[in-house]
C-alpha positions as CSV (number, residue, x, y, z in Angstrom):
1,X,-20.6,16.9,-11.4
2,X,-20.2,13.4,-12.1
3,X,-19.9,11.1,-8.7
4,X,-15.9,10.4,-7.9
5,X,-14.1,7.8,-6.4
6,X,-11.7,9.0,-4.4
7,X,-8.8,6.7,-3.6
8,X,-6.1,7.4,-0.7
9,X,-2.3,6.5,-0.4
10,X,-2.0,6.8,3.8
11,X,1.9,7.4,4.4
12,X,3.2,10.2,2.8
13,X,-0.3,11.0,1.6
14,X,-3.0,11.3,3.5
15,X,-0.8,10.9,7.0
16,X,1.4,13.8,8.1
17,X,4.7,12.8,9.5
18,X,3.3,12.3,13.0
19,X,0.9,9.6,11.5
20,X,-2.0,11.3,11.5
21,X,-4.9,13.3,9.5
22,X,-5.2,17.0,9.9
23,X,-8.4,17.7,10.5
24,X,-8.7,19.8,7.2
25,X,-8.0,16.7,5.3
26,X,-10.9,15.2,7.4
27,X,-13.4,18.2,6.7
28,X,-12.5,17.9,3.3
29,X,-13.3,14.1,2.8
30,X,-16.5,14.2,5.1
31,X,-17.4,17.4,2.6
32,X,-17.1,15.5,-0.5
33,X,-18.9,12.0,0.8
34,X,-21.3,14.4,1.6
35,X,-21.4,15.9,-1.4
36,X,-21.8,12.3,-3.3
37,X,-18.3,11.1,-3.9
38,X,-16.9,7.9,-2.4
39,X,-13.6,7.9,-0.6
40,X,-11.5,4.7,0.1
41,X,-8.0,3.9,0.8
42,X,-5.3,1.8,-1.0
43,X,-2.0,1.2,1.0
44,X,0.9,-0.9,1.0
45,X,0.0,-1.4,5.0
46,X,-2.3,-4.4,6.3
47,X,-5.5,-3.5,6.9
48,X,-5.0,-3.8,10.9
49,X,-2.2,-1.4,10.7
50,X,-4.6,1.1,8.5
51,X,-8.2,0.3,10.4
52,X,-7.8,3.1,12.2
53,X,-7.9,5.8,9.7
54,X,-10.4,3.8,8.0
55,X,-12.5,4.5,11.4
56,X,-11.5,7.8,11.8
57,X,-12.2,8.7,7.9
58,X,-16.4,6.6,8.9
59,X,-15.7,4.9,5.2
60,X,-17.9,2.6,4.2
61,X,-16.5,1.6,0.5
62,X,-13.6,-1.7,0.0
63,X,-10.0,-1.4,1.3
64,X,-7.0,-2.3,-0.6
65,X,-3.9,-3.6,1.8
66,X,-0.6,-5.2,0.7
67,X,-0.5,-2.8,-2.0
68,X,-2.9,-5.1,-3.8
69,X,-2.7,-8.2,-2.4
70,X,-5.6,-7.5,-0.9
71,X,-8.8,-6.4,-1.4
72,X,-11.8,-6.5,1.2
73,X,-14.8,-5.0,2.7
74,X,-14.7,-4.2,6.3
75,X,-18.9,-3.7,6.7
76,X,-19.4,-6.3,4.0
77,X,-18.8,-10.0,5.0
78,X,-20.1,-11.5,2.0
79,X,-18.4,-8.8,0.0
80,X,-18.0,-11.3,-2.9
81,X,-15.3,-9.6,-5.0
82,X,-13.2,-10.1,-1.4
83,X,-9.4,-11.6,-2.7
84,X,-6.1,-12.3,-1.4
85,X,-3.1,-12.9,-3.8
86,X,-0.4,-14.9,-2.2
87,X,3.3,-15.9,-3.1
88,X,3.4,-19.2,-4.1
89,X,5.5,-21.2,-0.9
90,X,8.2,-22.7,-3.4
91,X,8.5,-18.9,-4.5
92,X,8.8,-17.8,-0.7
93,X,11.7,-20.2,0.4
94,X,13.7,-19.8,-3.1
95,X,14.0,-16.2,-2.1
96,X,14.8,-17.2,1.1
97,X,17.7,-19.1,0.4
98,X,18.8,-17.0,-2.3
99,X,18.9,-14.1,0.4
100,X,21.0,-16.2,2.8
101,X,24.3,-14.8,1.4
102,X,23.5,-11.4,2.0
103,X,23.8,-9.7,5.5
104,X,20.4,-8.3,5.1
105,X,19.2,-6.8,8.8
106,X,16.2,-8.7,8.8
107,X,13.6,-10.4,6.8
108,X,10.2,-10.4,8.0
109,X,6.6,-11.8,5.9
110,X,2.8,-11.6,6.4
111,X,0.5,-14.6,6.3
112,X,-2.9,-12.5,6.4
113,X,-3.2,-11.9,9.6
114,X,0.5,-14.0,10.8
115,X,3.5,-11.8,10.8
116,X,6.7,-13.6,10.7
117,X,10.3,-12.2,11.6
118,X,14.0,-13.3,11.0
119,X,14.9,-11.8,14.7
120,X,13.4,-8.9,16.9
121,X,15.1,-5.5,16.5
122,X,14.9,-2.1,15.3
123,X,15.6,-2.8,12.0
124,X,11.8,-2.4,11.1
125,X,9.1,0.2,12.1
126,X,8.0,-0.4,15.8
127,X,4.1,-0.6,14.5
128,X,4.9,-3.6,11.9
129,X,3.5,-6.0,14.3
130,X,0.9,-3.5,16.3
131,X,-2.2,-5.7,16.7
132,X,-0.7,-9.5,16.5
133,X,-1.3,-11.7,18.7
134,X,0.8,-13.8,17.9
135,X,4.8,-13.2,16.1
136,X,6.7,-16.5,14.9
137,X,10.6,-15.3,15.3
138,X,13.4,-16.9,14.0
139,X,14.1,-19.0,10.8
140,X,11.3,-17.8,7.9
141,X,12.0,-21.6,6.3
142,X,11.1,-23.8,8.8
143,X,8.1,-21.2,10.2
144,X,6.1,-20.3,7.0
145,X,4.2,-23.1,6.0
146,X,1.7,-20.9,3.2
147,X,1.6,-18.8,0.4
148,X,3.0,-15.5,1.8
149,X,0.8,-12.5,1.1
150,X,4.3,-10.5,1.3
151,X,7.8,-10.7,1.9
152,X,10.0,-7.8,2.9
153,X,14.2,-7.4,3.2
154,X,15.2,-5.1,5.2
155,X,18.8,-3.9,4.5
156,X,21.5,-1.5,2.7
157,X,21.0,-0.2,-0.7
158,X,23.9,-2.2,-1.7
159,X,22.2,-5.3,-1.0
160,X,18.7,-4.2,-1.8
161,X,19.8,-3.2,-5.2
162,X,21.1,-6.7,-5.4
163,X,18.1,-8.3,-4.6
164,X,16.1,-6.3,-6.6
165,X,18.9,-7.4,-9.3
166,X,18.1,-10.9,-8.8
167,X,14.1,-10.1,-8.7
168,X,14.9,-8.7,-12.4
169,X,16.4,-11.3,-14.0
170,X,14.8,-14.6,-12.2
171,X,11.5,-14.1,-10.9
172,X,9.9,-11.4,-12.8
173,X,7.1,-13.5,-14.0
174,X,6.3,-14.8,-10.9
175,X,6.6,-11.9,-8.4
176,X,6.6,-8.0,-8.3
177,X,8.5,-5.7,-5.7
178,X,8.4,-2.3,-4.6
179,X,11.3,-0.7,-2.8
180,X,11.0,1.6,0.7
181,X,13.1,4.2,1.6
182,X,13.2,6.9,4.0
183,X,14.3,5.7,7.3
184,X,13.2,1.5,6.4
185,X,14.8,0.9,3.3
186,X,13.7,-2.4,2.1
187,X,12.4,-4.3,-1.1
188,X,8.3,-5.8,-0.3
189,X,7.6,-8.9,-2.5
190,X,4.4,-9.8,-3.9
191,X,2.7,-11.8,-6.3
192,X,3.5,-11.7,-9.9
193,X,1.1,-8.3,-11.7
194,X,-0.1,-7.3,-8.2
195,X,-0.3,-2.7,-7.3
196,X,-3.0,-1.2,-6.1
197,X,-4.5,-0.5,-9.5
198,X,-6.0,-4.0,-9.2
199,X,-8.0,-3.4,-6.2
200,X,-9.1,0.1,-7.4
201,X,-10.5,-1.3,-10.2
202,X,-12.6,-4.0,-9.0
203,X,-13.9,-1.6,-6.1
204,X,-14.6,1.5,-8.5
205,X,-16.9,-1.3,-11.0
206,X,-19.0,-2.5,-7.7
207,X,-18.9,1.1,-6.8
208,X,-20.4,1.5,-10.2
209,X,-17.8,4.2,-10.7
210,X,-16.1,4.7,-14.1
211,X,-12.2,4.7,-14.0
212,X,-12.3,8.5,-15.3
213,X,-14.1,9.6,-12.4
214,X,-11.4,8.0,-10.1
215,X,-9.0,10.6,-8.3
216,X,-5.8,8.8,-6.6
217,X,-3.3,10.3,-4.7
218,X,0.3,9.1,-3.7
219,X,3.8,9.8,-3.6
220,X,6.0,7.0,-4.0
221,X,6.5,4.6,-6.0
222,X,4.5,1.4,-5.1
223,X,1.8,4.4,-6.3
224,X,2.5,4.8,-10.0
225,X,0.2,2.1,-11.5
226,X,-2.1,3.8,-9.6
227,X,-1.6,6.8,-10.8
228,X,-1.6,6.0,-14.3
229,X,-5.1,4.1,-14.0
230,X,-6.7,6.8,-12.1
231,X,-9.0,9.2,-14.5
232,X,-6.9,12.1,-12.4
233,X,-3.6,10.9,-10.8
234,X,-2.8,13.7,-7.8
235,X,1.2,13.6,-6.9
236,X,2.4,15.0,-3.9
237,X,4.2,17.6,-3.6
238,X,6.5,16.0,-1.7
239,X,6.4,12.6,-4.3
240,X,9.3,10.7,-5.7
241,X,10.1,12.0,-9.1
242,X,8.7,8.7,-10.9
243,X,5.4,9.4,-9.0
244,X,5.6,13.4,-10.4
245,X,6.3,12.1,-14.0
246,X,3.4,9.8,-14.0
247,X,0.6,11.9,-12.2
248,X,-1.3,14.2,-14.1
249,X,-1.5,16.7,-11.8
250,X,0.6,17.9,-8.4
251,X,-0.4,19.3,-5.5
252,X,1.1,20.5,-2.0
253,X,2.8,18.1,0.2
254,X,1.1,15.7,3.0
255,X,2.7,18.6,5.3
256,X,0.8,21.2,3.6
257,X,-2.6,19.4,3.4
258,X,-2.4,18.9,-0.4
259,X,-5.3,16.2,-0.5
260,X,-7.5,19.1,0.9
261,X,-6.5,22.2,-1.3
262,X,-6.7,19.8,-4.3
263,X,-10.1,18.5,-3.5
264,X,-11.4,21.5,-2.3
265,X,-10.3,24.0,-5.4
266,X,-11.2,20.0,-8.2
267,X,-14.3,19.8,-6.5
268,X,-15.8,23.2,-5.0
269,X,-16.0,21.9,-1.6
């Protein structure tokens, strides 16, 4: 069997609702890097917010954070396809102000590693900011003076369809957005062309990896370009219905350990 590369959404994929890896799942992955294959993840989280199921998972391949945005080597200093694609700071405070008008419940942003916030509150999920030392609160404007590596309004559909409206018509050749839901619905802003197929596809070629033996799994949809690239794109059985439509193949839920039974039955671990 030719080697794989196999790439990991973490919520809703690879994460049970309680946040954490069954220890199938874990079997499973040790069994196939065992067996040859490579294993790394690609997630809309930052990479300190996702380290520790890098650790937990011992991978020693690229990471892909910020659904893109990122891509970088956590044993590998001098990793030299390392990137970061950042919103342009004009870009940042035109959304900014255009947002101003809507009474959105908060707005926070990521520098790398500096997380800003409209206010404090429970309008976003209590680990957003696990492992800062340091949180600039208050107004975005005057606080962010960089390219943002992403933006993200938290709110009601109403005015996240709005935004995402506005996104549409005016900045699509400048940014992309994906939209959350469950209990943080919100719109994440990036750079202009930036998913997670960008980062696969520079790790798989250092990997030395063709992009028909990569398997991918997600389930929403910040996962479809993903998906599509993959040589196998695994949907979840509990996926959006975009994700479904655009996988090749579906398999049980992240409740249900569908990573596992897929790669167990695929691969004859």
């Amino acid at each position: 069997m030719d080697k794989k590369l196999i790439v990991l959404d973490l919520d809703g994929t690879a994460l049970k609702e309680n946040q954490t890896i069954s220890i199938r799942t874990q079997e499973t992955l040790k069994k196939a890097r065992l067996s040859g294959h490579e294993v790394m993840i690609a997630t809309g989280r930052p990479y300190r917010l996702s380290s520790q199921y890098y650790q937990a998972l011992n991978l020693t391949t690229p990471i892909v954070n910020f659904n893109g945005a990122v891509l970088h080597h956590p044993h590998d200093k001098h990793y030299k396809e390392n990137y970061h694609h950042a919103i342009d700071l004009a870009i940042v405070r035109e959304l900014l102000d255009f947002t101003t008008q809507f009474p959105l419940s908060n707005i926070a942003a990521e520098v790398e590693d500096n997380v800003f916030l409209k206010e404090k509150n429970d309008s976003i999920p209590a680990t957003f900011h696990a492992g800062v030392n340091k949180i600039f609160i208050g107004d975005l404007r005057k606080n962010i003076q960089a390219d943002a590596t992403s933006l993200l309004f938290f709110g009601k559909e109403k005015e996240l369809s709005l935004i995402s409206n506005h996104l549409d018509q005016s900045l699509s050749h400048v940014i992309s957005y994906h939209t959350w839901g469950a209990s943080w619905p919100a719109v994440e802003v990036v750079k202009h062309g930036i998913h997670k197929a960008i980062g696969i596809r520079v790790a798989a070629k250092t990997l030395g990896i063709h992009q028909r033996d990569i398997i991918a799994f997600g389930d929403e949809n910040n996962d479809l370009q993903m998906l599509d690239y993959a040589g196998i794109g695994v949907a979840m059985g509990n996926a959006t219905p975009e994700a479904k439509s655009i996988a090749n193949e579906i398999t049980l839920s992240n409740e249900e350990d569908g990573i596992a039974v897929y790669l167990e039955e695929r691969l004859h671990l």
